[in-house]
C-alpha positions in Angstrom: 0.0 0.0 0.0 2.6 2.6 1.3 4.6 2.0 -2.5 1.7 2.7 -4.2 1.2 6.0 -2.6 4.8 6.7 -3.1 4.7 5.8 -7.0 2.0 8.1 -6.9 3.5 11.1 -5.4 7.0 10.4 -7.0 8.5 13.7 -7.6 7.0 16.0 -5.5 9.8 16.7 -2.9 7.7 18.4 -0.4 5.9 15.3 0.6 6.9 13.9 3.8 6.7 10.3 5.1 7.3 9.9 8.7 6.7 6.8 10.3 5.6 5.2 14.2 5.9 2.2 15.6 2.9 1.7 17.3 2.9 -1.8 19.5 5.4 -3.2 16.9 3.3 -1.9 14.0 4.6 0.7 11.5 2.5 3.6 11.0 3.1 6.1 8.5 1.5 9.8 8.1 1.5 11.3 5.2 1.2 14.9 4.3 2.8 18.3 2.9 3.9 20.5 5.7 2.9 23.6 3.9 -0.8 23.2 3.6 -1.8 21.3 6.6 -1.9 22.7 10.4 1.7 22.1 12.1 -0.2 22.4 15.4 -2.7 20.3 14.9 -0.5 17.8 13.4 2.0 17.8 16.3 -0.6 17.6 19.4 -3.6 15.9 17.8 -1.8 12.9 15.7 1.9 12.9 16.3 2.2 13.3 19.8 -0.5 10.8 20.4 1.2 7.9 18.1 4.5 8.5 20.0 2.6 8.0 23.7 0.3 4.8 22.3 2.9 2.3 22.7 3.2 3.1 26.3 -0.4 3.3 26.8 -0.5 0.5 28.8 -3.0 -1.4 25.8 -2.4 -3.4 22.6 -2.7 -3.4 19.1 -6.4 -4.9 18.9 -7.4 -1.9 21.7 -5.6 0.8 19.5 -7.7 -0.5 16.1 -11.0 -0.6 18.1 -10.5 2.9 19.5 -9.1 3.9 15.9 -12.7 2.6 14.3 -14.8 4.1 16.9 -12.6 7.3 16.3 -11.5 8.0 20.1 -7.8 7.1 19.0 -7.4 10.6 18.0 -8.1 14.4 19.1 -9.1 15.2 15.4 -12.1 13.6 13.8 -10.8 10.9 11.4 -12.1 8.9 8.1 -11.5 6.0 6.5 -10.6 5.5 2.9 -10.6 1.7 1.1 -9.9 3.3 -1.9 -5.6 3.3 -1.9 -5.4 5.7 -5.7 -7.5 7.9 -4.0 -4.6 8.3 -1.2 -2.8 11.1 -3.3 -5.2 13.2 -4.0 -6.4 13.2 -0.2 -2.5 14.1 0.3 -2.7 17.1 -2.0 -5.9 18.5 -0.9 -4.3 19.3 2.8 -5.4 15.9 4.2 -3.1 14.2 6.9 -3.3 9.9 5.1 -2.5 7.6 8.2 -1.3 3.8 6.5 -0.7 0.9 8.7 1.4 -2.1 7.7 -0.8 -5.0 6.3 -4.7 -3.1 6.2 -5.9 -2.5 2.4 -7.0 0.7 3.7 -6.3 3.8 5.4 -7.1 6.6 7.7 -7.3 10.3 6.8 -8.0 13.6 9.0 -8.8 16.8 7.5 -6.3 19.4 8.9 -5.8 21.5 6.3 -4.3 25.4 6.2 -3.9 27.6 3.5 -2.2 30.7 3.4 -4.5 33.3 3.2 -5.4 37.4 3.8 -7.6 39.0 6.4 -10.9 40.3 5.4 -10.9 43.9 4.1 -12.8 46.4 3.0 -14.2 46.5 -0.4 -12.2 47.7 -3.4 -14.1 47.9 -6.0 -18.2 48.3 -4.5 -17.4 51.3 -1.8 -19.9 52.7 0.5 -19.8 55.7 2.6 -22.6 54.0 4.6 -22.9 50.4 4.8 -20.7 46.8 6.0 -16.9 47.4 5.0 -15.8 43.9 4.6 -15.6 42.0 1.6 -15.1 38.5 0.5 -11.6 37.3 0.2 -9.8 34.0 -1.5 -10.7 31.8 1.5 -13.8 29.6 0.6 -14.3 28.6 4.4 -14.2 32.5 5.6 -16.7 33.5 2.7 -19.3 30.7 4.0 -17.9 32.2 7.3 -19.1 35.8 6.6 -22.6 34.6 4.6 -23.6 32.8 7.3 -23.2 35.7 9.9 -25.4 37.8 7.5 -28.0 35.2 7.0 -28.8 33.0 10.5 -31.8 30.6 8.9 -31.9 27.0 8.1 -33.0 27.4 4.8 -30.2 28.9 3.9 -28.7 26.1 1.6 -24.6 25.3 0.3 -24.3 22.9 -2.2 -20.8 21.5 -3.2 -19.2 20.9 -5.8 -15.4 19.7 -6.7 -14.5 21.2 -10.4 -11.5 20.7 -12.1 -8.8 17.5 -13.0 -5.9 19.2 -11.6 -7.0 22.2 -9.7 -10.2 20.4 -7.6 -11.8 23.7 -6.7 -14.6 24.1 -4.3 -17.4 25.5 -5.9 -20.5 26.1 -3.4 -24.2 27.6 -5.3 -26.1 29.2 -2.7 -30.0 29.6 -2.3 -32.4 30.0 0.0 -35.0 27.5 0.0 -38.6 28.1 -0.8 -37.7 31.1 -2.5 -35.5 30.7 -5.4 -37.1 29.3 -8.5 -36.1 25.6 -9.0 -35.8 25.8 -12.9 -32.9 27.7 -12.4 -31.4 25.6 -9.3 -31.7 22.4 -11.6 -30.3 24.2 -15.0 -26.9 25.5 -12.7 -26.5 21.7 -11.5 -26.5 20.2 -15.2 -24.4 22.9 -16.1 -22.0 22.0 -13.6 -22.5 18.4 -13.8 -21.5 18.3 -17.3 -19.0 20.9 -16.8 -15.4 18.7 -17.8 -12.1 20.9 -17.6 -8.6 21.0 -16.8 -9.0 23.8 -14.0 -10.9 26.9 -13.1 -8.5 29.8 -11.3 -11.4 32.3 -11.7 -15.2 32.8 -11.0 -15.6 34.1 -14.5 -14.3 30.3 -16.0 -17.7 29.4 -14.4 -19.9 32.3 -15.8 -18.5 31.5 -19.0 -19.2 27.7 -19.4 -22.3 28.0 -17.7 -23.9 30.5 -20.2 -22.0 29.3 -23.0 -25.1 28.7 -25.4 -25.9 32.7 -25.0 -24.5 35.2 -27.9 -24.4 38.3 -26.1 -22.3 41.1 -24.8 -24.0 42.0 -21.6 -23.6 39.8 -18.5 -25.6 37.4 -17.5 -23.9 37.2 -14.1 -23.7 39.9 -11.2 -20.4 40.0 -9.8 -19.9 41.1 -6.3 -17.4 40.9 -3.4 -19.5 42.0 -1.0 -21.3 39.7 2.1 -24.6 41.6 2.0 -25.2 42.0 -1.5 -25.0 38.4 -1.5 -27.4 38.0 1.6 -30.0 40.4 0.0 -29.4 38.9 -3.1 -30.4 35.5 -2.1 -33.2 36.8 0.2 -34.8 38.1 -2.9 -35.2 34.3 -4.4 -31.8 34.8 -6.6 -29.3 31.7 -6.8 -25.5 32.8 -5.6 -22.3 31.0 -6.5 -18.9 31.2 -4.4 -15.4 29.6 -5.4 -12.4 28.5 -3.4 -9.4 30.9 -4.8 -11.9 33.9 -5.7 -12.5 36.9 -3.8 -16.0 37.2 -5.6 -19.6 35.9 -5.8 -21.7 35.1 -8.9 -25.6 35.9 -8.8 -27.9 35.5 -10.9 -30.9 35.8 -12.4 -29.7 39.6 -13.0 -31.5 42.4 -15.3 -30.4 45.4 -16.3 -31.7 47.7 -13.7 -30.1 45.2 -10.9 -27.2 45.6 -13.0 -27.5 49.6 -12.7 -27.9 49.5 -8.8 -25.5 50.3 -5.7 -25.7 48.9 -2.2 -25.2 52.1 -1.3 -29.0 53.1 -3.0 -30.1 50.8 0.2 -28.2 52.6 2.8 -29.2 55.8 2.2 -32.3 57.7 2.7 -35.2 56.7 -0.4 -34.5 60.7 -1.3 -31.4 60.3 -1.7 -31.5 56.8 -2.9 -33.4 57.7 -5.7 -31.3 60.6 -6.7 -28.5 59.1 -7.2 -30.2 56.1 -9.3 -32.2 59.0 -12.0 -28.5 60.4 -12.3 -26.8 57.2 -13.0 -29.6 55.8 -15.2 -29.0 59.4 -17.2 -25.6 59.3 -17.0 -25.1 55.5 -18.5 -27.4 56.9 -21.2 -24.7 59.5 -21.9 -21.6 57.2 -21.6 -23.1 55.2 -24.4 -24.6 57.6 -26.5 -23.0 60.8 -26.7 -20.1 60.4 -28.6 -21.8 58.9 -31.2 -24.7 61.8 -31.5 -22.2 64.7 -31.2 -20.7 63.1 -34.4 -23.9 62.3 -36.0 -24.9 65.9 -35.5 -21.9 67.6 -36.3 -21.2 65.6 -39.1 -24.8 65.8 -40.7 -27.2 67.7 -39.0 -25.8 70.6 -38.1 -28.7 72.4 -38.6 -30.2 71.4 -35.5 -27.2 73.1 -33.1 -28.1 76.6 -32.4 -26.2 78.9 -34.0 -24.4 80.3 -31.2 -23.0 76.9 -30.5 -22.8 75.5 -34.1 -20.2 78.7 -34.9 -18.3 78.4 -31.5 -17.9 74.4 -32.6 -17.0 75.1 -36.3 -14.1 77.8 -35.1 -13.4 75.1 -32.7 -12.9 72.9 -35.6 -11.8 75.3 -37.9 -7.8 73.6 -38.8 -8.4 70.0 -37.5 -7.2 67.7 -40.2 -9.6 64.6 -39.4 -13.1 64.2 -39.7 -15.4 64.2 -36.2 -15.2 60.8 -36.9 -11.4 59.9 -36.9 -11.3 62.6 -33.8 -13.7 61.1 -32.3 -12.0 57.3 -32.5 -8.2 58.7 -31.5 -9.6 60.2 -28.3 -11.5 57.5 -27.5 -8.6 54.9 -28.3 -6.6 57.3 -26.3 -8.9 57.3 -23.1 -8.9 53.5 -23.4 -5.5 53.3 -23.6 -5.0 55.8 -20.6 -7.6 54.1 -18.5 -6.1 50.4 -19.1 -2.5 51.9 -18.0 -3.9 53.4 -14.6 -5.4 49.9 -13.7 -1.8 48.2 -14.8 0.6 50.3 -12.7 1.2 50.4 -9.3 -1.8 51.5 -7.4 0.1 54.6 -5.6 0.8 55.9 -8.9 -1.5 54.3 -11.5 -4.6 56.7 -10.4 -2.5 59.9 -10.6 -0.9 58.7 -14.1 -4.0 58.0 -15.7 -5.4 62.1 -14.7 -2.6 63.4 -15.3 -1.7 62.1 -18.2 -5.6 62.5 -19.9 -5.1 66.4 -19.0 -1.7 67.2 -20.4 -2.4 64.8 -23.8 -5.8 66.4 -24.0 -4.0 70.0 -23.7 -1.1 68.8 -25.8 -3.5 67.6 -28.9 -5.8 70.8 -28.8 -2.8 73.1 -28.9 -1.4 71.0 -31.8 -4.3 71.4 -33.7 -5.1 67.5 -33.9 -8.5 67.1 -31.7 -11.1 70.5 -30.9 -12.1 71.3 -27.5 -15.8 69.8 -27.5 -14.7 67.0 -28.6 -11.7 66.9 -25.7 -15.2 67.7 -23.6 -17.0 65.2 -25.2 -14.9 62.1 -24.4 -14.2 63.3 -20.9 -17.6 63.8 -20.1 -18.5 60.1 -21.8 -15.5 58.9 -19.5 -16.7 60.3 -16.4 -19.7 58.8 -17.0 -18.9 55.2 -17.7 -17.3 55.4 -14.0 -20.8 55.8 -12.4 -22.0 52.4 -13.6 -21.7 50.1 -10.3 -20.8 46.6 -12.2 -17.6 46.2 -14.1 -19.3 44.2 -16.4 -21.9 46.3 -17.4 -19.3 49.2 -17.8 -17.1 47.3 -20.4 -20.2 46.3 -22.1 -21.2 50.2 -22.5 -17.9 50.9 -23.5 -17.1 48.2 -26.2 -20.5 48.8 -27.8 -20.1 52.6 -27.7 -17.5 52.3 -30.9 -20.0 50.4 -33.1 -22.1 53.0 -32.4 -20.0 56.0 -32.7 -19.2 54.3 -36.5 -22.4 54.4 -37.3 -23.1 57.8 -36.0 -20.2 59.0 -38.4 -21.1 57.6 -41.4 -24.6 57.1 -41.2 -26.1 60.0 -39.0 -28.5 60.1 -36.9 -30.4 57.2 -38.2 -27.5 54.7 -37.6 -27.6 55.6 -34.1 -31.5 54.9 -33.6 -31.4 52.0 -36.1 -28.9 50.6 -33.6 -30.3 52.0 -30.3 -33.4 50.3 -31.4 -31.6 46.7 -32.4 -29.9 47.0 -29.2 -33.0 47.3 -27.3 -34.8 44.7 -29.5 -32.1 42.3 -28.2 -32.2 43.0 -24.8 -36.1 42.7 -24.7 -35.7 39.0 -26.0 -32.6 38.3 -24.0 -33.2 35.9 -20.6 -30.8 35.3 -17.8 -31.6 32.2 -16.7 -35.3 32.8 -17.9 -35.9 35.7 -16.6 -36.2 38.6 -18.9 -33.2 41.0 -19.1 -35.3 44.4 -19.1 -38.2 43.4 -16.4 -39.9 45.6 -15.3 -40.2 47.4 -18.8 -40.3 44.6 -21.1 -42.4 42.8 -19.9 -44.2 45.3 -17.7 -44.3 44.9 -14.2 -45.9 47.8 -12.5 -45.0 45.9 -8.7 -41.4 45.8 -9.9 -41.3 49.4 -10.8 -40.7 50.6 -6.6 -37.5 49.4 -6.9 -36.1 50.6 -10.4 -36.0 53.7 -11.7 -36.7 55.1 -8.3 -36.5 53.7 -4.5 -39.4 53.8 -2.6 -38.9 53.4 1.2 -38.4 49.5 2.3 -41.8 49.7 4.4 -43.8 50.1 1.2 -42.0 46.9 -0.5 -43.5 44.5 0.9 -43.2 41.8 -1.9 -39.9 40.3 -3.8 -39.6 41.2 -7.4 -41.6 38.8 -9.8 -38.8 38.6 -11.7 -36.4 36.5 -9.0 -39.1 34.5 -6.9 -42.5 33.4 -8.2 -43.2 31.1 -4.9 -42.9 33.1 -1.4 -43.0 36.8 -2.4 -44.2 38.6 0.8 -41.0 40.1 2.2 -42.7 41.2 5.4 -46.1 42.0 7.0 -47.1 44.2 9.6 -47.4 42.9 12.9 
């Protein structure tokens, strides 16, 4: 037995073998010192195999209080299954072989390396929980089960990957969630056969594979009590060992467009803030595209004050608003993708800095006007206010198709393709549920909790489009 876990393991260097006599018998543990508990180890297994041979009992004593698992400190389990001894070894477990028994003894002791929770990164609030998820699966289930203290609150697991073996966990509350989408997740991951997954998105990806589109169908979040609110809304959540991020879904596009921090603020305010962003995301798709449109072929509708300040503006620019247009966007791209690549101290200031003085530089040179300078910085501001990554790089990669078609086509290439975009939004379904509920199809109870937040005591019902089976949220006592 102990040669064929050797042959196994051969060349892996960090594997260590150290053996016990125990009443004449050898004993050998198995492990990697790096991902299992030293402490642990030392005073719940070692130290307990030195001291048994002078017990005072025998080897037939020792294997009855081995099988009724009072040998050891630490829980053990027992394995018949000898090729499975490696991967127990590699997965943090602590393999206990005895001379001349076809099987063996395992105990789960494993310790990874890993960071203390910290605030959230990239989903700040000024009001609000601080912490966010981190790479540990354990302290993630730790932190979702602080925020949500019920029963029903369901993990099931998962083991994904031939080499890596991640932990995958999806995450419902039962008698809320809708079951269609519980059972298409599980195929999904049944049938899911790969070499490894090192990031959430692997998952998102193979699991909506048989979807053409460029808007997620996924909610990413690191933070604990979107999750908890997510799920307490009847949505299905997904967590990964190695991944300091959660998957939701079914999403839409106005779920897409909101902030934890809509919830922890007044309703005024709340709702504020949401007609702003919904205006500005608008703007950071759209308005590049129009000011070329309009510039380029409908001039007639600027007023003249502005049409002459644009056209002096203009006046010994070589390129068309088009070609502008595409260089400073390129440019922002370009400027934006740097900032997130260098070191954070200096990455933010480098990106702002370095937008003003080539914005500057290229005006004075007489390569790019100053509205169109305006233009792209106002477009770049707002693409910032959209809450999900996702939905921002969406925006952004489809605002060059459109700003193409603005520039050679006018003003009817960008409301052709406004209205294919929204044609293909109003038939696109995560996970059945349609993309732009509560518009299309209308939902008029949906509609306290879109555009405009109405205060929590007047929504007393989970949105239609998440939960179809218990949607009172609370009752009045």
């Amino acid at each position: 037995m102990l040669e064929t876990i050797k042959k196994q393991l051969a060349g892996s260097s960090d594997i260590v073998y150290q053996v016990f006599q125990v009443h004449g018998h050898a004993c050998t543990l198995i492990y990697i010192p790096s991902i299992v508990d030293p402490r642990s180890l030392q005073v719940g297994i070692s130290e307990i195999l030195k001291k048994e041979s002078n017990s005072g009992l025998d080897w037939p004593q020792f294997l009855e209080r081995l099988e009724r698992g009072s040998a050891f400190s630490i829980p053990s389990l027992k394995c018949f299954d000898i090729t499975a001894a490696a991967d127990l070894v590699v997965m943090g477990n602590v393999v206990l072989g005895m001379e001349g028994f076809p099987f063996l003894y395992y105990f789960d002791i494993t310790k990874y390396q890993k960071r203390a929770v910290s605030e959230s990164q990239n989903e700040l609030v000024v009001i609000g929980p601080q912490e966010a998820f981190i790479e540990d699966i354990e302290t993630n289930l730790s932190l979702l089960r602080h925020k949500i203290k019920h029963p029903d609150l369901k993990m099931k697991h998962y083991s994904i990957g031939k080499y890596t073996k991640t932990d995958v966990y999806v995450l419902y509350i039962e008698g809320l969630y809708k079951p269609e989408v519980l059972e298409e997740i599980d195929r999904k991951l049944q049938d899911l056969s790969i070499d490894g997954i090192l990031g959430i998105s692997y998952l998102a990806e193979h699991i909506t594979y048989d979807v053409l589109t460029p808007f997620p169908l996924f909610q990413y979040t690191e933070r604990p009590d979107s999750v908890a609110a997510s799920l307490m809304e009847g949505r299905i959540g997904l967590l990964q060992d190695g991944t300091p991020s959660a998957l939701l879904t079914p999403v839409t596009l106005f779920s897409l467009l909101q902030s934890s921090e809509d919830y922890y603020q007044s309703y005024f305010a709340g709702s504020w803030i949401r007609i702003v962003r919904f205006v500005f995301s608008i703007i950071a798709l759209l308005l590049p595209s129009l000011y070329v449109a309009i510039t380029t072929f409908h001039a007639q509708i600027i007023p003249s004050n502005l049409l002459l300040t644009i056209a002096a503006a203009r006046e010994n620019i070589p390129f068309s608003a088009l070609t502008e247009a595409l260089i400073m966007e390129l440019t922002f791209e370009a400027l934006r993708e740097a900032g997130t690549r260098i070191p954070k101290p200096v990455g933010q200031t480098v990106s702002i800095i370095g937008a003003i003085v080539i914005g500057q530089a290229a005006v004075m040179a007489g390569i790019v006007s100053a509205p169109m300078v305006i233009v792209v910085s106002i477009t770049g501001i707002a693409s910032y206010i959209i809450p999900h990554l996702e939905l921002g790089l969406t925006f952004r990669l489809l605002r060059f198709p459109l700003l193409i078609l603005g520039g050679t086509m006018g003003l009817i290439g960008v409301f052709t393709a406004a209205f294919v975009l929204y044609g293909h939004l109003a038939n696109l379904r995560s996970f059945g549920t349609p993309y732009m509920q509560p518009i299309a199809p209308f939902v008029f109870q949906d509609w306290k909790d879109t555009l405009l937040r109405v205060p929590s005591t007047k929504m007393n019902k989970r949105s239609d489009a998440f939960s179809k089976r218990d949607q009172r949220r609370q009752r009045k006592k």
